[in-house]
NUVO-295767 format. One record per residue (C-alpha): residue in three letters; x, y, z. Coordinates in steps of 0.5 Angstrom, whole numbers, plus 500, padded with zeros to 3 digits. Example, Ala and Ser with C-alpha at 12.3 -4.5 7.8 and 13.67 -1.06 7.14 Angstrom:
<rs>
ALA525491516;SER527498514;
</rs>
This chain:
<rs>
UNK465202603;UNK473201605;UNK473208608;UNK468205613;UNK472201618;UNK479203618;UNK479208623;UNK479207631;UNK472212632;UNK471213639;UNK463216639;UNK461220645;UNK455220646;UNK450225650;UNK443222650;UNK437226652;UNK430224651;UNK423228649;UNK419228643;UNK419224637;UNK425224634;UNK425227627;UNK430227622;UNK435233620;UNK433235613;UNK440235609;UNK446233612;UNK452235607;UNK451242610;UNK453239617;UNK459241621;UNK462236626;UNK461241631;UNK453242629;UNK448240634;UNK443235630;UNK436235634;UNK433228633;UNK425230631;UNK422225627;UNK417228622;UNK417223617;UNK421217615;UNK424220608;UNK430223606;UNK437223604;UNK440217607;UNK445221610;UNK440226614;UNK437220617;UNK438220625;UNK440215630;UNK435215635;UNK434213642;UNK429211645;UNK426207652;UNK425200653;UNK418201656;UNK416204662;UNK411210664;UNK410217661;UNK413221667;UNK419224667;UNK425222670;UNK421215671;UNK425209670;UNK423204665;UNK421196666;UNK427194660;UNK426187661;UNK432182664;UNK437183659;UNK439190661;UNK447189659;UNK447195654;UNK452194646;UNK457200647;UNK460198641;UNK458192637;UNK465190635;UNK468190642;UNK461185642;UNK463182636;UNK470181638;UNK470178645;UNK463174643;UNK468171638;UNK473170643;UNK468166648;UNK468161643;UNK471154648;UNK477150643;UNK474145640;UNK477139645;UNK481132643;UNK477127641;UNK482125635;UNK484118637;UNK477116640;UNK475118633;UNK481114629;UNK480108634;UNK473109632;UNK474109625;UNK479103625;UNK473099627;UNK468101622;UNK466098616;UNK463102610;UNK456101610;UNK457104618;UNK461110616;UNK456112610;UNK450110614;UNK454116619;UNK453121613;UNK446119611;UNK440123615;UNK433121614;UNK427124616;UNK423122622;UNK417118618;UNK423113616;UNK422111623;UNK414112625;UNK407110624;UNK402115626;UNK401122627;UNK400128630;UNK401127638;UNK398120636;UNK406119633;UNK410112635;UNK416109633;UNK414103628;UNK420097631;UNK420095624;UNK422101620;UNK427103626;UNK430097626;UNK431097618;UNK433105619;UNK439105625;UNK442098624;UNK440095617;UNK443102615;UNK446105620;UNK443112620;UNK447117623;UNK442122624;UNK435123624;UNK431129622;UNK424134623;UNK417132625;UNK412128621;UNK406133621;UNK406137627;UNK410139634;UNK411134640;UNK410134647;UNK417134651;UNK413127654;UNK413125647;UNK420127645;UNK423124650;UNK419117648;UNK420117641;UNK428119641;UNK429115647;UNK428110643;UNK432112636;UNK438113641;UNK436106645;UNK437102638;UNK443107636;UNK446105643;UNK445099644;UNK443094637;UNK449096633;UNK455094633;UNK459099635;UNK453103638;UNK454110636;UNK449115638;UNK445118633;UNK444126632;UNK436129632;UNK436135629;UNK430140628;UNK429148626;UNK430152632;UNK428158628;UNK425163633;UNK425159640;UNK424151639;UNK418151635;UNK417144634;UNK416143641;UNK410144644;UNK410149651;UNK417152649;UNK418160649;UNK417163642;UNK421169641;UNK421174634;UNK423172627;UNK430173626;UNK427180622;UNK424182629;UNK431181632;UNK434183628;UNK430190628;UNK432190635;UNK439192634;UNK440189641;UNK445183640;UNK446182648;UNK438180648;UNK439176642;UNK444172645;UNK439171651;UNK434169646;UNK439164643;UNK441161650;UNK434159652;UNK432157647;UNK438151647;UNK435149653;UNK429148650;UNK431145645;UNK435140649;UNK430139654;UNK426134649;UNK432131648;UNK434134641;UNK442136641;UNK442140633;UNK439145630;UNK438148624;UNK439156625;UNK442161625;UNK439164618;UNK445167615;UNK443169608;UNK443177607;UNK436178606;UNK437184599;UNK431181596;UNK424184600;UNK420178594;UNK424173597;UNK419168602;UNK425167606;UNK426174607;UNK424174615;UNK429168617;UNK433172616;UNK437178620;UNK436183614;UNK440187608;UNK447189612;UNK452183612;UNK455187618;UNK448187622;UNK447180621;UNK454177622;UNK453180629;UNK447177631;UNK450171627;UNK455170633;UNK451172639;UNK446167636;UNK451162636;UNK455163642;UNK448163646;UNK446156642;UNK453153643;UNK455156649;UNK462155653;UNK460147653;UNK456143648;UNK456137652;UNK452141657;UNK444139658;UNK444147656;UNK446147649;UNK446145642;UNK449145636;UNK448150630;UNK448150623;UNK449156619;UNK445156613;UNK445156607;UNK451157605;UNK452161601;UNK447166597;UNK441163597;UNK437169599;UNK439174593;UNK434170586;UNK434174581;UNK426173581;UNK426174588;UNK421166588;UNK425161592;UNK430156589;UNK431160584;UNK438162580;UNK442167584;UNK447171579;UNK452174584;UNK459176582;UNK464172586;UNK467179589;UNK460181591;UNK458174593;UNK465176599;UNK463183599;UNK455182601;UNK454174603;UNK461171606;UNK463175611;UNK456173616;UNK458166615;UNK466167616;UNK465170623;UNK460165625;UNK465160623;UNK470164628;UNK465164634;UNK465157633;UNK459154629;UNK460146629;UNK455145622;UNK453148615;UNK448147611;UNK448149603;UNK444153599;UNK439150595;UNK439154589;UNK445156584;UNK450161584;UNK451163577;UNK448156574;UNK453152579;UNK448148584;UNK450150590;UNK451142593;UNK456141587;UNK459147588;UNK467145589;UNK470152589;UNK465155594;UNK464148599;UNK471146599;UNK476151597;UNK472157600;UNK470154607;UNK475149609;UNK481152606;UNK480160608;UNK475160612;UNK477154616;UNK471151618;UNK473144621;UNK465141623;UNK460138617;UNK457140612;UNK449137612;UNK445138605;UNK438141605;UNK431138605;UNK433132598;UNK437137595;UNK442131592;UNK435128589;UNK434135586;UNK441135582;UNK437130577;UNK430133577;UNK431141578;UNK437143577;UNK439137571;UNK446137573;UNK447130573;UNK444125569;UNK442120575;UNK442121583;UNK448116583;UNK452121579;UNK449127583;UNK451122591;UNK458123586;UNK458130585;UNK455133592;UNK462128596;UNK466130592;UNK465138592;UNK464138600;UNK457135603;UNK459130609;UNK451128610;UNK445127606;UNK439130608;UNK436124603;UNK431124607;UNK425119605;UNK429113602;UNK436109603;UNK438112595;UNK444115598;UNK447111602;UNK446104597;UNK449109591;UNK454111596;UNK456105598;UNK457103590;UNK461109588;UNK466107594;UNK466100591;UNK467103584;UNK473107586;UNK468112584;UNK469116591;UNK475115595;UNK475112602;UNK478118605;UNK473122603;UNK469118606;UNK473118613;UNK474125612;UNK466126612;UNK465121618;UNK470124622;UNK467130623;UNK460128624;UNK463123630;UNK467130632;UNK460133633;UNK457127636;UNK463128641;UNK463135642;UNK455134644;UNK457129650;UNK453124645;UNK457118646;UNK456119655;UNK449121655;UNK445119649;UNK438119652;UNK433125653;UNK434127660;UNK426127664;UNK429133669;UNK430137663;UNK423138663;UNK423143669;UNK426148664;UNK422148659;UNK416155659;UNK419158665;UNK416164667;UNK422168666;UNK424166658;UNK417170657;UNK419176659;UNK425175655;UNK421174649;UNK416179651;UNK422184651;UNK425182645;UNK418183641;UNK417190645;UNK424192643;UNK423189635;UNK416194635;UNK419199629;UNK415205629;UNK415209622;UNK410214623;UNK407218628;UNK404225626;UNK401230631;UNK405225636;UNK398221635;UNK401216639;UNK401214645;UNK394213646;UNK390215652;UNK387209654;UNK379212655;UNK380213648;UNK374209644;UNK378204639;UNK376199633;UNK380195631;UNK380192625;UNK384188619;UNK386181617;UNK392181623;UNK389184628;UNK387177632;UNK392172629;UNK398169633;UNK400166626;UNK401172623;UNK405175630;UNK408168629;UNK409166621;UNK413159618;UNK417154622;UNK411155628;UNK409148631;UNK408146623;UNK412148618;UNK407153615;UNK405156622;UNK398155620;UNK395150625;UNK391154630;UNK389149634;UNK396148637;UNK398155639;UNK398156647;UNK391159649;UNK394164654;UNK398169649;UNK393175647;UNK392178639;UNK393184639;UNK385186639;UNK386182646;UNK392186648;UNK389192646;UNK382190651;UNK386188656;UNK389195655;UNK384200655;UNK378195657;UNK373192652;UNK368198653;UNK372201649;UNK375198644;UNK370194638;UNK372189633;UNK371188627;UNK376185622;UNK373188616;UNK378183611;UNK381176613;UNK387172611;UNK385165610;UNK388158610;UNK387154603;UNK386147602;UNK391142603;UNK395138608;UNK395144614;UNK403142616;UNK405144608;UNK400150606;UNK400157608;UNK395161610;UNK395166605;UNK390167602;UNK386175603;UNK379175602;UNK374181604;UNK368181610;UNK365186611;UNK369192610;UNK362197611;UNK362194618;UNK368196619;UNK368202616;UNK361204620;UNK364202627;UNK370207626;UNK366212625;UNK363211632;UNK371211634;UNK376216636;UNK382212633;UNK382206629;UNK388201630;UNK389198623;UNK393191623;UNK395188615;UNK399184613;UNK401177612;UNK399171614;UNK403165615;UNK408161610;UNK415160608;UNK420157603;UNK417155596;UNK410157599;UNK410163600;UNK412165593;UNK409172592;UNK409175584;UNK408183587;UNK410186594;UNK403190594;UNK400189600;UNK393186597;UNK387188595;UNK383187599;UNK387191605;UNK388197601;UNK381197599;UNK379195607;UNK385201609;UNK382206604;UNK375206606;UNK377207614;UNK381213611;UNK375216609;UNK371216615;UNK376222617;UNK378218623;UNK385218625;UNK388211623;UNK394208627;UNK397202622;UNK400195625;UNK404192618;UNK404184622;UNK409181616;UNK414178613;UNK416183609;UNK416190607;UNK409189603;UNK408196598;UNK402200602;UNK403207599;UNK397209597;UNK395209605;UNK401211608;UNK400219607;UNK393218610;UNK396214617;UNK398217622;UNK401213624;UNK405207621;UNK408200627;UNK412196624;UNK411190628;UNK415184624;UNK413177626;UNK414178634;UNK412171637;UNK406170641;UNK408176646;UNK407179640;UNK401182641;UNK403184648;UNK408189645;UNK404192640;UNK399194645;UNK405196650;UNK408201644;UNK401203642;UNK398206650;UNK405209651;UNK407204656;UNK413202653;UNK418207649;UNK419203641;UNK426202639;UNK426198633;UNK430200628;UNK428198620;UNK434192619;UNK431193612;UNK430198606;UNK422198606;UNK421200598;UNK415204595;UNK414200589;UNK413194587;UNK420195583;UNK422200587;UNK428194590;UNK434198593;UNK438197598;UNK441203604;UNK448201601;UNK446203594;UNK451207589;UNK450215589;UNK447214581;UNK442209584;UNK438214586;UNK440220580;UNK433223577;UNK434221571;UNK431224564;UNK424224561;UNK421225567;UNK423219570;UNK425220578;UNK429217582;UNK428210586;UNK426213594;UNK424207599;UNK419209603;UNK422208609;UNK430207610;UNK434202613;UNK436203620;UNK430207622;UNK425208626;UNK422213632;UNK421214639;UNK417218644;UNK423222645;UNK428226642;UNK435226642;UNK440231639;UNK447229636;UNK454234637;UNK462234638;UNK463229632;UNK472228631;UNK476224628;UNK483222631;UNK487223627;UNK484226621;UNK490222616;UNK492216617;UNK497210613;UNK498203614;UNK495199619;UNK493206623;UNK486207627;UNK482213627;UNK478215634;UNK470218632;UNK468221637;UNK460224638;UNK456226643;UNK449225644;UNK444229648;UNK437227651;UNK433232650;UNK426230652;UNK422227658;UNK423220657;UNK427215658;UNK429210652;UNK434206648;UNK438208642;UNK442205636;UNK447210635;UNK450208628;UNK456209624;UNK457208617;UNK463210613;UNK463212606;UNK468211601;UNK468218596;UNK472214590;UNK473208589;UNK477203583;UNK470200584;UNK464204584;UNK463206591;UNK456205596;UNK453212599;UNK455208605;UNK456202609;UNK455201617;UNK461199620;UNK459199627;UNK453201632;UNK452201639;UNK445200643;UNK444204650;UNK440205655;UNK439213658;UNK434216663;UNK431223660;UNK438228661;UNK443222660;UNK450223656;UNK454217655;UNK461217652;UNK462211647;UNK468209644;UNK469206637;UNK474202633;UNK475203626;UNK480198623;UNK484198617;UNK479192615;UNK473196615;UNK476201609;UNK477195605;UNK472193598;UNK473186595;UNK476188588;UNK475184581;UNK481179584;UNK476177589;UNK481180594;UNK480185600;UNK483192598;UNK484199601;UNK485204597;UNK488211599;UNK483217599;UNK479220603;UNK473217607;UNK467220611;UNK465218617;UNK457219619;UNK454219625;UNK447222627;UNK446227622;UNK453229623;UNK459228618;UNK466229618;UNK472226614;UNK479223614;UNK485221608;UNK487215609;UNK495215605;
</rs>
């Protein structure tokens, strides 16, 4: 694990595009001067034999022919050469100190506390769905009785721009205008994938299928659109990116995140947050983000939400902090908290990891907003404090400068008397305030409070769709291909079948127009499912569907229930209709869900779709398998008889486009796995295992073997890896280590791969990974191209987080692993 990053690796890398990649058998016996063909045959093996593929963005079959890439066309050559300059691009925070003390001056108590109090959007309306309205009364009674300094979420469903704009016009109006000192209020809403809660905006894979991408250039993209979305209807904060590192697949949060490796996900944590933030909050382009949730809400021992989680504090540095350290340095202006525990600490009482962790080493200077009533929870949940007077006390004191109360005006009344009591100091209370009016300041809040009506010529620009469409095409995971079965040819007669295969809720899961994403009725009728990509592709001549199962929506308030629940149809209909087919395209998975919700006991895809893809498996017909989920649902009792197997995440509503796109060949998959896909349901192992993990051990017991691992994924070509050197091979101090590496293109087609690095460390005072990635790279070559890439491995990057919770390098030796190949170096 320390080994990994020390070195100035410079990989040169040749690409050649051709066949499936595959990978090499064993690794251990390679040389750095071995040639290593990139062929794909089967996603298992060492994790050390797996290959980097490269593969095209999408394009035609023909040699030497260019791809359609889609507008971000900027390769990754080094990912921390991206990591450092986008930190870098992070404008100061400006002066607006004596506004803020002048300001401060003038405040009463109750107008500094209702800064810190955040209520939901229902406090201020009456009505619902597009009906909604701001009730006079209750506005009156929210932002200048208590002065409400922010305002949250939507009732029930999405809005309009129109209905935005009226209805935060009005908040701002009386913010501005009917309180004494007129401070302006912040809106915030869970932008997660694209500007969910605002209807007619673009929607961009989950953080899962972005992350998949390995592409941060297009993640930045992403991010940036959907800050002028966001702004466009008035709204200046969001609550993203999702920083937890998602190491447990059971959690239903698992695809809000940006996958198991921390490096991976502190990557695109930045390109989100700089594409969010931009070179001026104050712009009609840009919004304020807010990393959540800090920190190890993503690791329950149970894997069901709001859990306990039990993480030793080095490997709570080790795995959890660091996305959230480089966030907080490209400039993140808010955080929000972790709603479970951490070793029986709450995380909204939590002194050491809010104050002394956050704003003493990691320097973060924005405010802190807690989570979804959570201070509430401190009585009724987590029993920490006898009442909620108590536990407003214990969340200021350990760090939280806003509520999200979010239904009633418990915090501000008990706050208002603890500070009275001398129970909370005043300076706490002005330390929190002023780093709320700091952002306020930052966002331009206090020269343009009110929705700008021309910001709605920027909303659902054609342009930001094929941004979308590019990022769920370059999300598409290919795991399997025998026989190269896929592409296929379009005169081929096609069923398609499953509970996923005619689903935008499934393409696009939670936090969708609704909290739970499960209203089909407000998703846009221009995008196509799957079945109508595939009919649009290859004519509905020839294709049939028949779905065979269906996942349907339970009782209850649609806003607040999941679709979830899986129930058969007809599966000899379908299973008579693949008979009459020459290939079957196979959609499982998930339906929608998030949060609490989507609490699941077993990863087991459900029975229901086993039972649907073993009876098409028995006609004998080749069978294309499309996972549209979440999270890596166990299916190894129809994984030997797919032929193929697309992992398509959760890609918005391009999302049917893209899997249509890869499955006819017209665009090249370049998806890489940003998780372990496990094969039983106990079977939870991570890439950066230890080497005993994974041991055979006695009584017939075998080793945990996932059945996919992290970082892979096929291409319609190949790709061969040679040259791999280090310079120099022993190093002390604060030296750098060059790894070199070339890449070949070797086969017809023109693509993209994510070359990947990792580092092992082979003995450690702590047990040591296998190994850890330490930089990637994505890039983009026609079939013959070779490129020559540079990495730079620092000393940091061969450090581990000791028993101390200090970062250590320790001398010794370290291997440096690229594409199959594997040289070593000492560090003195």
């Amino acid at each position: 694990m320390r080994k990994a990053a020390l070195a100035s690796a410079t990989i040169i890398v040749s690409m050649c595009l051709g066949l499936p990649p595959q990978k090499a058998s064993t690794q251990a016996s390679l040389s750095s001067s071995s040639v290593v063909p990139i062929v794909t045959t089967k996603a298992d093996g060492p994790p050390d034999s797996r290959n980097v593929r490269l593969v095209m963005s999408s394009g035609t079959t023909q040699a030497g022919a260019t791809a359609d890439r889609g507008p971000v066309t900027t390769d990754t050559n080094d990912s921390d050469e991206f990591l450092q300059r986008t930190i870098r691009s992070a404008p100061p925070t400006r002066d607006h100190s004596q506004k803020i003390e002048a300001l401060l001056k003038r405040m009463t108590l109750e107008e500094k506390v209702g800064q810190m109090t955040q209520l939901a959007i229902n406090m201020v309306t009456t009505g619902a769905g597009q009906d909604i309205r701001i009730d006079p009364a209750k506005l009156e009674k929210a932002i200048v009785k208590y002065g409400a300094g922010s305002i949250l979420n939507v009732a029930d469903q999405g809005l309009t721009v129109d209905k935005w704009h009226e209805i935060i016009g009005q908040i701002q109006e009386a913010s501005t205008k009917k309180t004494r000192l007129g401070i302006p209020s912040i809106y915030g809403i869970d932008s997660i994938h694209g500007a969910g809660y605002v209807l007619g905006t673009t929607l961009f894979p989950q953080q899962i299928g972005m992350a998949a991408t390995w592409n941060p250039e297009l993640m930045k993209r992403s991010s940036e659109i959907t800050a002028i979305e966001t702004r466009a209807a008035g709204i200046p904060w969001t609550f993203s990116p999702v920083l937890d590192v998602g190491r447990q697949p059971l959690w239903p949060r698992l695809w809000e995140t940006f996958g198991e490796d921390p490096y991976l996900v502190g990557v695109l944590g930045v390109a989100f947050v700089r594409g969010m933030e931009g070179s001026d909050l104050s712009s009609d382009e840009h919004v304020a983000t807010s990393l959540k949730h800090y920190v190890g809400y993503s690791f329950p021992l149970t894997g069901r939400d709001r859990t306990p989680a039990w993480i030793p504090e080095n490997y709570l540095r080790e795995y959890f902090i660091p996305p959230f350290a480089v966030a907080i340095k490209a400039g993140a202006r808010t955080v929000m908290v972790n709603s479970g525990e951490i070793n029986g600490v709450a995380g909204h009482v939590n002194h050491h990891i809010l104050t002394d962790i956050l704003r003493d080493e990691l320097k973060f200077n924005g405010f802190v907003v807690s989570d979804w009533e959570d201070i509430k929870k401190l009585v009724t949940i987590w029993r920490v404090a006898e009442n909620e007077k108590e536990a407003t006390r214990l969340s200021v004191m350990a760090g939280i400068d806003m509520s999200m109360v979010p239904n009633d005006y418990s915090f501000s009344d008990h706050l208002i008397a603890l500070v009275k009591e001398g129970a909370v100091p005043q300076s706490r209370i002005d330390e929190a305030v002023r780093r709320i009016l700091l952002v306020k300041f930052e966002l331009g809040l206090f020269e343009k409070p009110m929705p700008n009506p021309a910001l709605k010529s920027k909303v659902g620009l054609p342009e930001y769709r094929q941004a979308s469409l590019q990022a769920a095409r370059e999300s598409m995971t290919l795991l399997k291909n025998t026989n190269s079965l896929l592409p296929l040819a379009k005169d081929r007669k096609v069923l398609v079948t499953g509970p996923t295969a005619d689903s935008l809720i499934s393409l696009n899961n939670g936090w969708t127009y609704v909290w739970q994403g499960s209203e089909p009725s407000l998703f846009p009728k221009d995008r196509l499912t799957i079945r109508g990509a595939i009919e649009a592709k290859a004519g509905k001549a020839n294709v049939n569907y028949v779905p065979g199962t269906k996942i349907t929506r339970g009782p209850g308030p649609v806003n607040v229930t999941p679709t979830n629940i899986d129930a058969e149809v007809d599966i000899p209909a379908a299973v008579r209709a693949a008979e009459a087919a020459d290939v079957v395209v196979l959609c499982l998975g998930e339906g929608s869900y998030t949060e609490t919700p989507g609490n699941i006991t077993d990863l087991t895809l459900p029975e229901p779709q086993l039972k649907l893809a073993e009876a098409i498996q028995a006609t004998g017909k080749p069978v294309v398998i499309v996972l549209v989920e979440g999270r890596p649902r166990v299916i190894n009792r129809i994984v030997d008889k797919a032929a193929a197997i697309l992992m398509a995440y959760n890609p918005g509503n391009e999302g049917g486009q893209a899997v249509a796109d890869v499955i006819f060949g017209d665009f090249n998959p370049s998806g890489k796995l940003p998780f372990t896909y496990p094969r039983t349901p106990n079977g939870l192992i991570t890439y950066d295992h230890k080497a005993f993990e994974t041991e055979d051990t006695a009584f017939g017991n075998v080793a945990f073997k996932p059945q996919f691992e992290f970082g892979e994924g096929l291409s319609y070509t190949t790709f061969a890896y040679r040259d791999l050197t280090l310079s120099p091979k022993t190093i002390s101090g604060n030296e750098e280590v060059s790894v070199g590496v070339t890449v070949s293109n070797t086969g017809k087609r023109a693509g993209q791969e994510v070359v990947q690095l990792y580092v092992r460390d082979l003995v450690a005072s702590l047990s040591p990974a296998v190994r850890r990635l330490k930089r990637f790279a994505k890039v983009y070559l026609e079939p013959g191209q070779s490129r020559t890439l540079t990495f730079k491995l620092r000393r940091d990057d061969l450090t581990f987080i000791n028993t101390d919770n200090k970062p250590i390098a320790e001398p010794g030796d370290f291997d440096v692993l690229v594409g199959g190949l594997k040289d070593r170096f000492a560090l003195k």
